[in-house]
C-alpha positions, 0 to 999 in steps of 0.5 A: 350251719352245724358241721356234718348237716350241709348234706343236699340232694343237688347242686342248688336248694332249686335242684334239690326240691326238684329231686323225685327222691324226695318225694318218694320217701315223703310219698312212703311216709304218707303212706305208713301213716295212713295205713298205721292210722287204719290199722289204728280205727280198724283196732278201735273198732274191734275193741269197741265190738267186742264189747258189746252185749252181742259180741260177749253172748256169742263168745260164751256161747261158741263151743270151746276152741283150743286156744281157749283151753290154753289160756285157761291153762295158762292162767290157772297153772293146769298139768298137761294131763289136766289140759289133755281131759278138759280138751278132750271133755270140751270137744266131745260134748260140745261145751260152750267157751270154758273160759266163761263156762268156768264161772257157772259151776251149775251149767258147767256141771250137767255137761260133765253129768253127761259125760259121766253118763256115756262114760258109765255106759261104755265102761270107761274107768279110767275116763270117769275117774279123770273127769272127777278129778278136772271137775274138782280142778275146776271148782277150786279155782270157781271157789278162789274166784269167789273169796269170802272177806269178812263175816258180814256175808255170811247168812243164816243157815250157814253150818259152823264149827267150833273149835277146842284147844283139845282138838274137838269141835262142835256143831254149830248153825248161824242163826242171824247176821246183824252188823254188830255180831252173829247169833250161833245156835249151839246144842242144848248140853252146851249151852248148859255146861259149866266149862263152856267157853267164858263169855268174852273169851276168844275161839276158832270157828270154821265154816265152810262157803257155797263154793265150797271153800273152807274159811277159819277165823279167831273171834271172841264170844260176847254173850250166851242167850236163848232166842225167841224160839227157844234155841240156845245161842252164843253172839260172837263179834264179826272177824275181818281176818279170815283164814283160807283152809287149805282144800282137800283134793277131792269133794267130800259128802256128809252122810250118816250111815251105818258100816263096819271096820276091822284091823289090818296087818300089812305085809310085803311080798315080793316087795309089794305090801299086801294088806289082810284085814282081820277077821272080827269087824265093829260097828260104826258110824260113817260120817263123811266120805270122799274119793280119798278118805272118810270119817267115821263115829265109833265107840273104840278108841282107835290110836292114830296110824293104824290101819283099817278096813271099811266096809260099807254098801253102794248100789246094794253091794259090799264094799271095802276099802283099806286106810290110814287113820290120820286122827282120833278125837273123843267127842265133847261128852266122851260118848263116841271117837272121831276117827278120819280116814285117809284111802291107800288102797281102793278098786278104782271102780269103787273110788268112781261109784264115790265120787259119782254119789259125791255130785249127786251123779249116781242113781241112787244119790 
């Protein structure tokens, strides 16, 4: 017998099987066994029911709950400011679980119209100027969801730029994926000039996915050619490394249309700095615009730094808006100057009427 294990609950081995409290802990193990493996069925169950088609429909059909707000803030890293407007939004409107919501940007979209719309009818700046932000919030992290791997996803039709050593770009459209190269349509003046990229030498290219994700890759241009229709063309090689550009923070929409600038001096009062545009304004081209900057085409050759004010039209009114520009590029044909344009001082007003024709939410967009 091993010392210290000669322990017996009577006298004799006959007294202690007779003794009722060992068959009271072996009554209350059977017990915790028996409900341990009910627990265990009822969670099989559960899991199995949660993955059924029905189960699934009803979870992304229910109106979003707080716990799921949560999750969501917790996976994706969301400010408290951000959880506070979504949970707000999602009570409000009725929005169906945003955890699955997320994944359908159109769906998800006209709920956020509809927010805009009653926001706009009662006036609410503030609100509407939130909403845009957690919209953009939102389908950034549907774009990271979506990540483009290589360029044999890429179809025809896309929008292309290339990329200089100088800083400019130019213009391109994929015209064909095949799985040795992509065909890329390049303008006519290109395709004509001397001092066009050599063919297997190597450029940058960006594009930008239907999510909205801007992507970059370096490839090497296999040869120009002109396609059954005419179109003139570069194949360049397929890339498997694709560079995730960092995304600006707000929605941006390209546009072609007509405004002004003029230059500002900026002075401090009362140590604020107040801006006083000059008086004699110059033509140009707005090519881009969003609720933090824009671009526009110009035939000034504007240094980089300096203030502007621009000054164009929404909803058949006048507006302005003081910037930055942050850079300056000549065009290929020395034609035009590139200039973008970052927003430091906007009517909060008029920072929404942008963002609302951005998302195509205004009426007139």
């Amino acid at each position: 017998m091993i010392p210290g294990l000669d322990f017996q609950a009577g006298k004799t081995p006959l007294t202690s099987r007779q003794n009722p409290v060992i068959y009271t802990v072996i009554l209350a193990a059977l017990i915790i066994i028996a409900i341990a493996f009910v627990i265990w069925l009822f969670l099989k169950y559960r899991k199995k029911l949660r993955e059924t088609p029905e189960f699934l429909k009803s979870e992304k059909e229910r109106v979003t709950k707080r716990k799921d707000i949560n999750l969501l803030s917790k996976k994706y890293g969301l400010s408290q400011q951000e959880e506070t407007v979504l949970w707000t939004l999602c009570r409000r409107f009725k929005i169906p679980n945003i955890v699955y919501m997320i994944q359908e940007p159109d769906k998800l979209s006209s709920y956020f119209k509809t927010a805009y719309d009653e926001f706009k009818k009662e006036s609410k700046e503030i609100e509407l100027n939130r909403l845009f932000k957690i919209k953009f919030r939102l389908d950034k992290i549907y774009a990271s969801s979506q990540i483009i791997e290589n360029t044999y996803y890429l179809t025809a039709g896309t929008t292309m730029y290339m990329f200089f050593p100088d800083g400019n770009k130019l213009k391109c459209k994929l015209l064909k994926t095949t799985k040795d190269f992509l065909v890329v349509q390049v303008p006519e003046e290109y395709f004509n000039s001397p001092s066009r990229t050599k063919e297997f030498g190597k450029s940058l290219f960006s594009f930008t996915s239907k999510t909205g994700l801007s992507y970059a890759f370096f490839t090497r241009l296999l040869r120009y050619e002109r396609a059954p229709g005419g179109a003139t063309c570069v194949l360049i090689s397929h890339s498997t490394e694709l560079l995730k550009k960092i995304r600006r923070n707000y929605q941006r929409l390209d546009t072609v249309t007509p405004g002004k600038f003029s230059a500002v001096h900026g002075k401090s009062v009362n140590g604020k700095v107040q801006y006083e545009p000059h008086g004699k304004q110059y033509n140009c081209t707005l090519t881009n615009i969003s609720g933090g900057g824009c671009r526009i085409r110009s035939r000034l050759p504007i240094k980089e730094n300096q203030l502007i004010c621009i000054y164009f039209s929404f909803d058949e009114k006048n507006e302005k808006a003081i910037g930055k520009i942050v850079k300056t590029r000549k065009s290929l044909k020395g034609e035009f100057y590139s200039i973008r344009i970052h927003f430091i001082k906007m009517p909060l007003e008029l920072q929404n009427k942008i963002m609302a024709k951005v998302y195509g939410y205004s009426s007139d967009s």
